[in-house]
N, C-alpha and C positions, 0 to 999 in steps of 0.2 A: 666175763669170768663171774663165777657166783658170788654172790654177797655172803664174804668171812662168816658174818655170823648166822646163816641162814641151817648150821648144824648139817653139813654136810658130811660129816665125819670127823676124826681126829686132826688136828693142827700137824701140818708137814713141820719136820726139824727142818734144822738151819744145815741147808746143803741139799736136801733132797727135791727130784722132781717134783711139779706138783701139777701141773696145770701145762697142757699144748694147744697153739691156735691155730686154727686153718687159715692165711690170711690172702683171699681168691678177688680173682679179677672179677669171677661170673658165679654170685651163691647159685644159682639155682642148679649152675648145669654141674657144680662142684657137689651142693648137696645131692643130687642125685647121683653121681657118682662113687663119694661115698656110701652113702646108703646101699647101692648095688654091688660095688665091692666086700662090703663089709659086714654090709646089715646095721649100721648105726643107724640110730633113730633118733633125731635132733628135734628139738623143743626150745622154744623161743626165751630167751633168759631175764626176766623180771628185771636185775639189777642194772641191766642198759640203756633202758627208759624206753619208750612207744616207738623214737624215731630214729633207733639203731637197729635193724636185723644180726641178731647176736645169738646164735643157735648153738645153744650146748648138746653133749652128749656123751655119749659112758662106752667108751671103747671097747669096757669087757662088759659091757652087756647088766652091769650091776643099781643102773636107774641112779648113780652117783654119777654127777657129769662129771669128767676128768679131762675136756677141753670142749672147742666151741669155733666153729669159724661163721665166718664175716664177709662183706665184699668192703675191699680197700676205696676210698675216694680221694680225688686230689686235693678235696679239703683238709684232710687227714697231712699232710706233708706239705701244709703253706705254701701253694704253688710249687714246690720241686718239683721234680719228676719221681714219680709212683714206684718204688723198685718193685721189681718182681715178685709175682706171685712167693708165699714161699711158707714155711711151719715154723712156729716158733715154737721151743721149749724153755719152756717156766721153772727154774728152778729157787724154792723158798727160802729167804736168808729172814734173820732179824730184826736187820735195821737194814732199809735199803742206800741209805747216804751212805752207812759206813760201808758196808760191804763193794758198794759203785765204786768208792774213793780206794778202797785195798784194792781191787781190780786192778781199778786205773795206776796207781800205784808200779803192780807189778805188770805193767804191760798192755793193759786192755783198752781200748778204745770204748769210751761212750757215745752212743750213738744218739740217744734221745732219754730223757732224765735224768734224774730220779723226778716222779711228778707224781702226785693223786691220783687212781682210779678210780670215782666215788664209788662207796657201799662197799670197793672190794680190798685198798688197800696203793701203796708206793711202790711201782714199779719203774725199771730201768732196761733198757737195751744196750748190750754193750756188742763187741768183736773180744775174743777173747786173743792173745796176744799171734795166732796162726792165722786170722781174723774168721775164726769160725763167730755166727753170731748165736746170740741167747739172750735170754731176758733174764730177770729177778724181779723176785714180788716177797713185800713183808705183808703176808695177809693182816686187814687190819688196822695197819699203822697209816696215817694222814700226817701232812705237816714234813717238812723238813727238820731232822732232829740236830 
């Protein structure tokens, strides 16, 4: 994901999408695929550092990435087993501890955080109470508040 302050455009309010991941077993045969389906054109994303392939891209074609896929590792999941291929959608809260904990709250399962994303901000994966799953991200925000 890009780095918050890198002036990508306006700051997403508290609720709205922002940001979707490709999160693929096989980048290359996935980036080619999108690519060929769709015509996106992905470029390697600065805030991931040298030794992540993290290829963002602009679904509607506006040179603003608006997501980015990756190939998943079993280092990623401490030994568990890898779930599936699969797309996440990001959607922007304020504070991501409070927003994880009202989730959880009313039903939701956390799945993995709230944690740091460096350069980009605190995200969380949850199931939402049908156990559809989604993420949250406070662009920005670090630390546990």
């Amino acid at each position: 994901m890009s780095d918050a302050s890198e002036g990508y455009g306006p700051m997403p309010a508290h609720g709205e999408f922002c940001w979707v991941e490709i999160a693929s077993t096989d980048l290359e045969k996935c980036r080619s695929f999108y690519s060929n389906v769709f015509g996106w054109e992905f470029n390697r994303s600065q805030a991931a550092g040298e030794d992540f392939p993290y290829l963002e891209f602009s679904s509607c074609g506006s040179g603003q990435p608006d997501g980015a896929l990756y190939a998943m590792t079993p280092e990623m999941f401490g030994g568990e087993p890898m779930p599936p291929a699969h797309i996440a959608h990001y959607i922007a809260v304020d504070d991501c501890d409070a927003a994880a904990a009202k989730a959880a709250g009313l039903g939701a399962t956390i799945l993995k955080g709230p944690e740091d994303i460096p350069n980009v901000g605190r995200m969380a994966f949850l199931n939402d109470p049908s156990g559809a799953m989604f993420a949250m991200i406070a662009l920005g925000q670090q630390g546990a508040k």
